[in-house]
Backbone as a chain_set.jsonl record, in Angstrom:
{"seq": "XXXXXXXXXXXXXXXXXXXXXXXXXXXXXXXXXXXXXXXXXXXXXXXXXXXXXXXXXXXXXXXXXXXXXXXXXXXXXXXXXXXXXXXXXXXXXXXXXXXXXXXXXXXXXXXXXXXXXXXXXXXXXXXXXXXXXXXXXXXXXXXXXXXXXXXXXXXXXXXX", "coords": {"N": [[0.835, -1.173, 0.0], [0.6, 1.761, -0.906], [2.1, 5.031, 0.537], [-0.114, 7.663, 1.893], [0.202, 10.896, -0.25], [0.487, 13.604, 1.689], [1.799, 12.08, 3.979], [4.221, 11.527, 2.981], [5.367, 13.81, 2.062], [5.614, 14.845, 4.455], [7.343, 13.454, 5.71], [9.249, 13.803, 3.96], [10.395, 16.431, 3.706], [10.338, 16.78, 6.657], [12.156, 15.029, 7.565], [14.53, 16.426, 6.109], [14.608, 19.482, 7.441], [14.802, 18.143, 9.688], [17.351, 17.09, 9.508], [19.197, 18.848, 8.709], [19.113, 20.727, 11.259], [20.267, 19.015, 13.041], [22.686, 19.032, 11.619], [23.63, 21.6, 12.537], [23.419, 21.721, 14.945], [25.426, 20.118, 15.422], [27.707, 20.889, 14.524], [28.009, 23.358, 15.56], [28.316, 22.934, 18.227], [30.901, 22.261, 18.51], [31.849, 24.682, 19.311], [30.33, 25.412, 21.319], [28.68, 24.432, 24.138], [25.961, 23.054, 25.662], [23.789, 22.33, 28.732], [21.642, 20.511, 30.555], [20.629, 20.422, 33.954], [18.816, 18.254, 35.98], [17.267, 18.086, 39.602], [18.706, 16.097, 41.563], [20.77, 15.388, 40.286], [20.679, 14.107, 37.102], [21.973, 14.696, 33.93], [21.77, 16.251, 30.933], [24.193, 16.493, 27.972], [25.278, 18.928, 25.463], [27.94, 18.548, 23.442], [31.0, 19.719, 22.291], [30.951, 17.655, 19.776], [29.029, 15.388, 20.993], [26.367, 13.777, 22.265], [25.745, 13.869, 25.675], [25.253, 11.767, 28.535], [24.246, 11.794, 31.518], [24.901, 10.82, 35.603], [25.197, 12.386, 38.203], [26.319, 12.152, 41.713], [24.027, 12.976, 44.015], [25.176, 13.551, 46.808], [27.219, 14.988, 46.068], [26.4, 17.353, 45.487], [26.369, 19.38, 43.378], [26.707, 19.349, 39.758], [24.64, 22.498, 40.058], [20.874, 22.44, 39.573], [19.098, 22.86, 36.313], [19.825, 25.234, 33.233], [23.51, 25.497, 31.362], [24.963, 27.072, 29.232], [27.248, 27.882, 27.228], [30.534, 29.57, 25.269], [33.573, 27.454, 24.063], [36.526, 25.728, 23.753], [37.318, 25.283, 20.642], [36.763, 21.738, 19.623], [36.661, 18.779, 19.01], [35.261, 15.567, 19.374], [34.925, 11.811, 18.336], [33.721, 9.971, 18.538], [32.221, 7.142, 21.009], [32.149, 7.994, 23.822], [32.703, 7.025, 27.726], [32.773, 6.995, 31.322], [32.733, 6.06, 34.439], [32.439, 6.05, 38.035], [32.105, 4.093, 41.251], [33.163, 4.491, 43.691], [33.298, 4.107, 47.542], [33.088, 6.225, 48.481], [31.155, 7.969, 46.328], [29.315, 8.196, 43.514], [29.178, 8.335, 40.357], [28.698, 8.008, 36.812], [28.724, 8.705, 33.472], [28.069, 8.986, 29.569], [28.746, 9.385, 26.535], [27.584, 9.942, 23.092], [28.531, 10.024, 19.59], [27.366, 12.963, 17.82], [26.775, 12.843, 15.014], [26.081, 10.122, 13.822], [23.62, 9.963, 14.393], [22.612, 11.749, 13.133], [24.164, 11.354, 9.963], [22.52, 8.773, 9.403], [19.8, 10.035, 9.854], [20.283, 11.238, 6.997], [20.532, 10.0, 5.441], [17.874, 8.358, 5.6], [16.557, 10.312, 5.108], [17.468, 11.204, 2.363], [16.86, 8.511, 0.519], [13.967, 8.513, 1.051], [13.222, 11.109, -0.344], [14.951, 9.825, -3.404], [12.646, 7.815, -3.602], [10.759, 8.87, -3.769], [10.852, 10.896, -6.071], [11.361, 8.775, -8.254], [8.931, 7.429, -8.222], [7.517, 9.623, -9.101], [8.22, 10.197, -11.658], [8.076, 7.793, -13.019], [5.343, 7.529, -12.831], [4.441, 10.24, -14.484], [5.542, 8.843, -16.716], [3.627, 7.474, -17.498], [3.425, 5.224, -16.321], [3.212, 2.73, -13.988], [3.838, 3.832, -10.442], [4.547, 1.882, -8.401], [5.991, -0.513, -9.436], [6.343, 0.321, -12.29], [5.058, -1.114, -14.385], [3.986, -0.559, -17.094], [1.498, 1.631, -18.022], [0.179, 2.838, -19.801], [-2.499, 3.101, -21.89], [-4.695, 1.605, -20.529], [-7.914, 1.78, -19.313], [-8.802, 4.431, -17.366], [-8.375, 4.438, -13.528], [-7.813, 1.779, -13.371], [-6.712, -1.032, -11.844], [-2.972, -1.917, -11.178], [-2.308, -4.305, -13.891], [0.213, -5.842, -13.634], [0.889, -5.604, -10.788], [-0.976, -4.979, -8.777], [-1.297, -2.798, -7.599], [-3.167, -0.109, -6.869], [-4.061, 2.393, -9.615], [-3.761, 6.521, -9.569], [-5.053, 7.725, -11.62], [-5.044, 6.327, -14.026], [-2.757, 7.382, -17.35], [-3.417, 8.961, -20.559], [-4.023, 7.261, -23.965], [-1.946, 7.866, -25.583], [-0.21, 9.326, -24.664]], "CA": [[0.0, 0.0, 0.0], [1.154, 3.543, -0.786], [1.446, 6.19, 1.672], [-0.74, 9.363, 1.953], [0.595, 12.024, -0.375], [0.891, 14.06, 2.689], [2.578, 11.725, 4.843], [5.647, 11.091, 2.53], [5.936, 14.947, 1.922], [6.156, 15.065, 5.686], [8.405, 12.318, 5.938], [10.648, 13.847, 3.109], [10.645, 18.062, 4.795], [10.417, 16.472, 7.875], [13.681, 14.887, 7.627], [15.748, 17.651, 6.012], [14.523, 20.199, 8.089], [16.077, 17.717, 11.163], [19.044, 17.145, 9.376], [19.454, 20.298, 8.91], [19.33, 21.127, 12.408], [21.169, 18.387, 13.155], [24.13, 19.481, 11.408], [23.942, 23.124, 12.747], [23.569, 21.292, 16.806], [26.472, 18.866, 15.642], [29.354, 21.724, 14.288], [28.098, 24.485, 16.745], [29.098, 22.058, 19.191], [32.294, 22.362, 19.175], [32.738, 25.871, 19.906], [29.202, 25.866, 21.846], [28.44, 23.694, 25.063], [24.498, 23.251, 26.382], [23.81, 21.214, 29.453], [20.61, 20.808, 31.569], [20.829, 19.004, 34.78], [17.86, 18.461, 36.581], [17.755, 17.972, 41.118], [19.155, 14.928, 41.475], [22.116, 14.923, 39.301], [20.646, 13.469, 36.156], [22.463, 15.708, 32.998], [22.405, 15.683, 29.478], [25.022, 18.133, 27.476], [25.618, 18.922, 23.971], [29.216, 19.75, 23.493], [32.211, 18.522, 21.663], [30.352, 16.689, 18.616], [28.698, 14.492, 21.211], [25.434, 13.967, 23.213], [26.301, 13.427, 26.91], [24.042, 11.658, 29.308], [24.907, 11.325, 32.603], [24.18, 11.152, 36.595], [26.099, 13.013, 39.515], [26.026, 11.885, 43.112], [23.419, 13.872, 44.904], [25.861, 14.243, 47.494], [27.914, 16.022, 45.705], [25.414, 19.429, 45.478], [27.17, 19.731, 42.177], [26.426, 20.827, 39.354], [23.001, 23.014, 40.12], [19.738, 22.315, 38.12], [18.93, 24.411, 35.298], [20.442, 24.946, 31.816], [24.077, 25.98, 31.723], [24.888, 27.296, 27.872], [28.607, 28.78, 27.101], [31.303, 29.366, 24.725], [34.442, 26.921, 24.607], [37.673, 25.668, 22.807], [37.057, 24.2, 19.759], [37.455, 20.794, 19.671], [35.366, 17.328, 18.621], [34.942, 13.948, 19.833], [34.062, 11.242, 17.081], [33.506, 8.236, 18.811], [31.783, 6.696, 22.148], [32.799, 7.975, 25.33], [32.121, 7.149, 28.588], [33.432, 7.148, 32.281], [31.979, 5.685, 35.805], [33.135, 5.536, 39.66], [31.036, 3.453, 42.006], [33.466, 3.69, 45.057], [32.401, 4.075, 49.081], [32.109, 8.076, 48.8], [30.966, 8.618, 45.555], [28.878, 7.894, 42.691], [28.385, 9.169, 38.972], [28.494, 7.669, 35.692], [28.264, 9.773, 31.88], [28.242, 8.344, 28.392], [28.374, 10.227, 25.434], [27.044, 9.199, 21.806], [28.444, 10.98, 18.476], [26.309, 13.627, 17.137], [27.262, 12.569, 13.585], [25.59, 8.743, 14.245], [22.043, 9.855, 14.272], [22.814, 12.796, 11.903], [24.454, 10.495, 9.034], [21.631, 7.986, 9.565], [18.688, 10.573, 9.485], [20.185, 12.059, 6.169], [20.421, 8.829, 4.791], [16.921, 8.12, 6.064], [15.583, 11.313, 3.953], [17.539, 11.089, 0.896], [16.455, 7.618, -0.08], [12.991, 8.956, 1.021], [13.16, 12.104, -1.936], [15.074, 9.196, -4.224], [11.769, 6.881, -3.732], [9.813, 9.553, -3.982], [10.987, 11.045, -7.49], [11.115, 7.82, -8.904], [7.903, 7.021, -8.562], [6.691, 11.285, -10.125], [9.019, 10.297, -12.661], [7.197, 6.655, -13.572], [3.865, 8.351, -13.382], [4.603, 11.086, -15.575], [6.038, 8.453, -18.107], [2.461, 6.383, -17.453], [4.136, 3.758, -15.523], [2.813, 2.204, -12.593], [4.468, 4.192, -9.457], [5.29, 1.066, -7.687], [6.412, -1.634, -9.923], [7.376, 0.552, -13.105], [4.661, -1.188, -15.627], [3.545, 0.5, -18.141], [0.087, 1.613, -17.812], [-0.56, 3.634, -20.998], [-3.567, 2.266, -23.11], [-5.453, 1.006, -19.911], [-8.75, 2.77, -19.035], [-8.972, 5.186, -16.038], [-8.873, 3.984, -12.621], [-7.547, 0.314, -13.291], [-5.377, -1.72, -11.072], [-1.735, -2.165, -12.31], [-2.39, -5.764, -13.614], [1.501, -6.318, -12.957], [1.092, -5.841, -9.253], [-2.222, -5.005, -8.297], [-1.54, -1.266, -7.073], [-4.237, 1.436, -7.344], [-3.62, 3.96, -10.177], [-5.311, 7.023, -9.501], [-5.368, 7.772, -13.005], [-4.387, 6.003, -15.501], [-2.754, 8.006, -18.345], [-4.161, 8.231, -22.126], [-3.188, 6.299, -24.866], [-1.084, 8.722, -26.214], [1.183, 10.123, -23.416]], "C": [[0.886, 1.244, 0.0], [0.725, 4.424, 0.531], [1.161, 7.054, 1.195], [0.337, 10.025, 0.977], [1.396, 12.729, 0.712], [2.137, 13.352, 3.602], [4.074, 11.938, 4.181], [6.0, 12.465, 2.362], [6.065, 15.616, 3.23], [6.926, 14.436, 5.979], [10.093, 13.288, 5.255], [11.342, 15.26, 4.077], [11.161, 17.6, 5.849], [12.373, 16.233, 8.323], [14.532, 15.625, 7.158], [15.87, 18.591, 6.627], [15.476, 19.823, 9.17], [17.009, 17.234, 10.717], [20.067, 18.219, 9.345], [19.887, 21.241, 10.336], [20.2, 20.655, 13.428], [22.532, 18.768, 12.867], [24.162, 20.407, 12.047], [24.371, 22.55, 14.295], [24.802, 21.153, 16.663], [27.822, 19.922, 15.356], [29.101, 22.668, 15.189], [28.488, 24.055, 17.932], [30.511, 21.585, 19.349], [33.011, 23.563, 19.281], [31.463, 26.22, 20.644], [29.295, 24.622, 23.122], [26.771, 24.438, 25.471], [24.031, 22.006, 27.076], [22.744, 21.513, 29.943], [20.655, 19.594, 32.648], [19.707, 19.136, 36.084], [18.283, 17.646, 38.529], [17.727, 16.233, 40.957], [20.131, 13.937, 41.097], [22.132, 14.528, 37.901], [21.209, 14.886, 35.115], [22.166, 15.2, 31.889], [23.099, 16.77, 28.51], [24.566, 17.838, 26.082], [27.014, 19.257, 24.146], [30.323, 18.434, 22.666], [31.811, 17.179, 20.168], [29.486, 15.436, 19.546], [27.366, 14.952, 22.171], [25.606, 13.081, 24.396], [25.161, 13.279, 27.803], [24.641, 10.71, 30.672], [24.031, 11.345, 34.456], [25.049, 11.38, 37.373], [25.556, 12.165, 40.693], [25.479, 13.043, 43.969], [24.075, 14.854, 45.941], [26.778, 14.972, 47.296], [27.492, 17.821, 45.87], [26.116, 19.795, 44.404], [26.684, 19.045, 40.52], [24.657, 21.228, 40.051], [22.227, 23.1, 38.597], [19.516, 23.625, 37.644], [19.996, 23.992, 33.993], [21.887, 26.12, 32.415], [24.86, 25.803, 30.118], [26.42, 28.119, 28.154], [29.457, 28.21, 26.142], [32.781, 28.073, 24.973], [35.376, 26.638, 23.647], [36.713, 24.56, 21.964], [37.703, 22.906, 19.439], [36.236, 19.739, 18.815], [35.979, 16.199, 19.125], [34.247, 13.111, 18.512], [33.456, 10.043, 17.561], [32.938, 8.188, 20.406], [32.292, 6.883, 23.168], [32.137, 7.37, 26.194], [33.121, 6.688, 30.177], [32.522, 6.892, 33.72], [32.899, 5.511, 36.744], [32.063, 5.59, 40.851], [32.255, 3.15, 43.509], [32.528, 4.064, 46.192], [31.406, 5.676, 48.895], [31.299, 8.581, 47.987], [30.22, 7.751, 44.234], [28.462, 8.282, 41.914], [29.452, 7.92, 38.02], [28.173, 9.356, 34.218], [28.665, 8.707, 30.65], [28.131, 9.363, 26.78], [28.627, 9.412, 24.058], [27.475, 10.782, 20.968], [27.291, 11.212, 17.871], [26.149, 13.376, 16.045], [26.489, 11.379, 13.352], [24.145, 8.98, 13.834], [21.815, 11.295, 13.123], [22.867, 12.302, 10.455], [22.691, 9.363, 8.874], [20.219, 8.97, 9.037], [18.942, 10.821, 7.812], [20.391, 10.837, 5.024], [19.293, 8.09, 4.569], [16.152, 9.244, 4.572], [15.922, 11.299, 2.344], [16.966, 10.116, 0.341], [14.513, 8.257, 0.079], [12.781, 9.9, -0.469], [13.559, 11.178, -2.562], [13.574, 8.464, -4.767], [11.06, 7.752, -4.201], [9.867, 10.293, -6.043], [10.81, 10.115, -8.452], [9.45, 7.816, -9.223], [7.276, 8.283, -9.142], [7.028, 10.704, -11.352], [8.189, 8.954, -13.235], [5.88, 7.29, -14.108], [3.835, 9.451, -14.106], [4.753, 10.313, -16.881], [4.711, 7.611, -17.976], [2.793, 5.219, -17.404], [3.388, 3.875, -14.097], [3.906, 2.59, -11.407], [5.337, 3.322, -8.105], [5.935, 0.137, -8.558], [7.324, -1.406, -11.39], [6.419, -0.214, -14.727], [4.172, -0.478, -16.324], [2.135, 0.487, -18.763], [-0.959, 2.426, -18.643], [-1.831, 2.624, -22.079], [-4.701, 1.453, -22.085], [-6.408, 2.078, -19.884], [-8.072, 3.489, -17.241], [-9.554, 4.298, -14.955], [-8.419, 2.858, -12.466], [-6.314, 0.036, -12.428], [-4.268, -1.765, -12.072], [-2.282, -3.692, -12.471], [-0.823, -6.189, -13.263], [1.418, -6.604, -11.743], [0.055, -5.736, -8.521], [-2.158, -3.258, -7.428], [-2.128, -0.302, -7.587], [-3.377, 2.035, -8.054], [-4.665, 4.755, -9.999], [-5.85, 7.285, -10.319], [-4.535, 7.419, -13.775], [-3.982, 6.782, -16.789], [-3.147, 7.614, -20.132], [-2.866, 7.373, -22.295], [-2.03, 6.939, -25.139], [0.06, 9.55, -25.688], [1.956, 10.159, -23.448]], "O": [[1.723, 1.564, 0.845], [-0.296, 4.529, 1.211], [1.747, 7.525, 0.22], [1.492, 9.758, 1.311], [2.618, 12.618, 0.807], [3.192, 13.925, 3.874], [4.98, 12.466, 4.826], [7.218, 12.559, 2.516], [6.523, 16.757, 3.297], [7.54, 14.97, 6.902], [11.246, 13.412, 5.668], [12.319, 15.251, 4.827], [12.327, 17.865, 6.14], [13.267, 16.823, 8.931], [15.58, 15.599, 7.803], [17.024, 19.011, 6.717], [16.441, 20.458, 9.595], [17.784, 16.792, 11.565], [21.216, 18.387, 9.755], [20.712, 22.15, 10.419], [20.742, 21.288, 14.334], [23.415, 18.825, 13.724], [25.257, 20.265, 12.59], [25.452, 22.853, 14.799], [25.556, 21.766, 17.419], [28.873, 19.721, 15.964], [30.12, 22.959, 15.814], [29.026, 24.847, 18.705], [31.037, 20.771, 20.107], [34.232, 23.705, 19.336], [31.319, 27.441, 20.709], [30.181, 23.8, 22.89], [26.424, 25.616, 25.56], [23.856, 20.926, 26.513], [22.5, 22.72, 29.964], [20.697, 18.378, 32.459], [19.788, 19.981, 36.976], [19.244, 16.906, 38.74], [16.947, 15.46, 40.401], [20.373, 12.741, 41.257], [23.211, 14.505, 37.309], [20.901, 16.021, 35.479], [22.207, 13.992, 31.657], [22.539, 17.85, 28.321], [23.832, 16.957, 25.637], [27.331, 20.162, 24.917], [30.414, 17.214, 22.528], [32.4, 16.147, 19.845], [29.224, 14.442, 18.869], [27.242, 16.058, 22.698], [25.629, 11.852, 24.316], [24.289, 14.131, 27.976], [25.165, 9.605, 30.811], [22.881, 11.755, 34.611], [25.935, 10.525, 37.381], [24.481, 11.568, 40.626], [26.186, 13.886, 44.522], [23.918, 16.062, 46.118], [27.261, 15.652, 48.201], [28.019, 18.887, 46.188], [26.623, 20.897, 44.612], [26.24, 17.9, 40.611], [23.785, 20.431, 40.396], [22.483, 23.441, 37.442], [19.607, 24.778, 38.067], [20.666, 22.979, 33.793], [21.808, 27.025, 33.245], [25.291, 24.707, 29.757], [26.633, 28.83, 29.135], [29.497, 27.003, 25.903], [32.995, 27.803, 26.155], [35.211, 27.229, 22.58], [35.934, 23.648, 22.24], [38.873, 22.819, 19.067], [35.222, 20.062, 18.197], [37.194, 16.034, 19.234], [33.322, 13.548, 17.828], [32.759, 9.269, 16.905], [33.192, 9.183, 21.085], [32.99, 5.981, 23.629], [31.002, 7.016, 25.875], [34.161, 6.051, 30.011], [31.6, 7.676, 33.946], [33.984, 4.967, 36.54], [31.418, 6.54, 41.294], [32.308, 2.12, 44.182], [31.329, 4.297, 46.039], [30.253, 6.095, 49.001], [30.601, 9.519, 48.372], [30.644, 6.615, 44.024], [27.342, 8.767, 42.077], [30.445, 7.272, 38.35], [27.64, 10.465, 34.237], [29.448, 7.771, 30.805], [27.11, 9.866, 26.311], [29.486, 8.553, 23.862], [27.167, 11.943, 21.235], [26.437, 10.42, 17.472], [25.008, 13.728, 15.748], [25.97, 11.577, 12.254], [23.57, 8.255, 13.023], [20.794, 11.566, 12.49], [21.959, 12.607, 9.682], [21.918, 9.621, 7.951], [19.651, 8.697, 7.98], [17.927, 10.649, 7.138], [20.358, 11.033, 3.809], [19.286, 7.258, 3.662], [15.53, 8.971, 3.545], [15.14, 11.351, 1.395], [16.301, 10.534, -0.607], [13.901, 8.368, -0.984], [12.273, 9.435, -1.489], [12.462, 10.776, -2.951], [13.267, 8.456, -5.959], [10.573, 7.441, -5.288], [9.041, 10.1, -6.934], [10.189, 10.415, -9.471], [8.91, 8.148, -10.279], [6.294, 7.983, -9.822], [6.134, 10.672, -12.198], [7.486, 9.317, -14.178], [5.473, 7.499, -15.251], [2.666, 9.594, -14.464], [4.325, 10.752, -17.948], [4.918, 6.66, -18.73], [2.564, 4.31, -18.202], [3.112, 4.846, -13.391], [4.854, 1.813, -11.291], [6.186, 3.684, -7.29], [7.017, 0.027, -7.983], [8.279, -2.067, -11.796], [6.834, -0.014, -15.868], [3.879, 0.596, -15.799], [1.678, -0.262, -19.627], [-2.157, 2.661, -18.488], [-1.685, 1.63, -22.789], [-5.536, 0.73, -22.628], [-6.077, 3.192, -20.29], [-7.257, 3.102, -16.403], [-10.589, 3.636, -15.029], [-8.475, 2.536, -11.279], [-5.261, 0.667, -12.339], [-4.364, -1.698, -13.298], [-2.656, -4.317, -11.478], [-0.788, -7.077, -12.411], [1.781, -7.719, -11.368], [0.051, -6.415, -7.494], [-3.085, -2.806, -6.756], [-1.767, 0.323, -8.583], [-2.238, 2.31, -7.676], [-5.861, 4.474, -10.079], [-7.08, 7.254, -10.28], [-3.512, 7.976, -14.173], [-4.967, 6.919, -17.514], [-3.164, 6.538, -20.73], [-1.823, 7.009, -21.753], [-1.001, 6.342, -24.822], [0.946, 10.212, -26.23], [2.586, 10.709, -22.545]]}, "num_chains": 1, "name": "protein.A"}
């Protein structure tokens, strides 16, 4: 079954818009830092090409909740951090995931989306069946592809 019109032209925007934003998070992040760490210790930053998710030891009183946004040296991280200490006095954990990971992936996600999507304008313009590619000139209006059985919504003339 085809999707909605709509959906796939929200699917396609959808995703460039957040790749888009994606990239801007992922390079402003390394001369930008933005952390929020709510009572209790739990954090999660932006900074350094990576998204950092972590938990302080209460008893620490360190850092205070709230967002804490500032300039810094430019640098990047490409790959999987992470760092824990579970001794007597003390306890925190952090992990950080490259920004690039779910960036690459989304934009890989949307392009094949617009690829699928042209294809199939580009079939139906030539009066081809949008999923399968047969060739649906000389049928009446309205007919299933007989190749595959997918709704056309209109079949194009003979002559197209």
């Amino acid at each position: 079954m085809k999707p909605h019109p709509r959906i796939r032209k929200s699917v396609k925007w959808g995703g460039a818009v957040l790749s888009v934003v994606l990239v801007t998070v992922w390079i402003g992040s390394g001369w930008w830092y933005a952390a929020y760490t709510w009572r209790g210790g739990a954090e999660v930053d932006v900074a350094v090409g990576l998204v950092i998710v972590g938990q302080a030891d209460p008893a620490m009183n360190w850092p205070l909740p709230g967002w804490d946004v500032g300039p810094r040296e430019l640098s990047y991280d490409w790959w999987f951090h992470g760092s824990a200490d579970r001794s007597a006095d003390l306890s925190w954990w952090w992990f950080g995931t490259p920004l690039w990971l779910p960036t690459a992936s989304l934009l890989l996600a949307t392009a094949a989306a617009w690829r699928l999507d042209a294809i199939a304008r580009r079939r139906a313009r030539a009066g081809c069946c949008a999923k399968c590619g047969y060739d649906l000139r000389g049928l009446r209006d309205g007919v299933v592809c007989p190749e595959c059985g997918a709704a056309a919504a209109s079949a194009p003339r003979a002559g197209a």
